[in-house]
N, C-alpha and C positions, 0 to 999 in steps of 0.2 A: 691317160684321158686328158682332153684340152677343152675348155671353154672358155669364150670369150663373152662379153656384157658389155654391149655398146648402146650411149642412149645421145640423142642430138634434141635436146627441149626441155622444157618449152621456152619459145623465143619471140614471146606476144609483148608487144605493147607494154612498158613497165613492168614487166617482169624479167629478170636473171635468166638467161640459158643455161644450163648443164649438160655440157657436152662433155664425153667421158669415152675412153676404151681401153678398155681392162682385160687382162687375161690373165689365167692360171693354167698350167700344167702340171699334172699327178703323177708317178710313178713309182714304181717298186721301191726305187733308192730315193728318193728325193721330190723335192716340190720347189716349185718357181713358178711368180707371182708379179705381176707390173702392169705397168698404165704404159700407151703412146702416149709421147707429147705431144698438146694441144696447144691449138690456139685461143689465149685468155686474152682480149684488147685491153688494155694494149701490148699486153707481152706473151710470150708463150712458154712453154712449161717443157722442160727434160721428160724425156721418157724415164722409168724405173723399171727398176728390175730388185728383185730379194728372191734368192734360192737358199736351200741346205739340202743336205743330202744326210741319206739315213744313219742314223746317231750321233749327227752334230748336232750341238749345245745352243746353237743360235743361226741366227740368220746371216747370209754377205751379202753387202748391199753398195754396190758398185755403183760411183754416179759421176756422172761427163756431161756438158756442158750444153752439148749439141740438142734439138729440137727436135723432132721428126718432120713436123711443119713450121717453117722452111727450107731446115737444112737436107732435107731429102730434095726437094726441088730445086736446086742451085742448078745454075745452066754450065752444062757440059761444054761449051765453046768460052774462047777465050772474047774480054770486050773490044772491041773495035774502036 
């Protein structure tokens, strides 16, 4: 089973956005759990990830450096 929780608000006038997308995956053996990185101004945030799988003791929780926004959008040509 997989759902995800994605929320973009609110973004009025003096108030904080909370923009967020999260997702969880279920399964016999195991579960895994993370957010995409967003965009926070002025910086942006790693994606995460925590899985275990059935009868381990804890969570593994892998984390690199990269963004989802921007570094999924980087241009596939070289610069001129």
């Amino acid at each position: 089973m997989g759902i995800d929780d994605t929320w973009t608000g609110p973004a009025k006038e003096g108030c904080l956005s909370d923009n967020y997308i999260k997702w969880r995956i279920e399964g016999l053996n195991g579960l895994a759990i993370g957010d995409i990185g967003w965009c926070k101004d002025p910086y942006t945030t790693p994606s995460t990830i925590r899985y275990a799988s059935k009868g381990s003791s804890h969570f593994e929780c892998p984390v690199w450096p990269e963004s989802w926004f921007p570094d999924a959008f980087i241009a596939p040509w070289p610069n001129s």
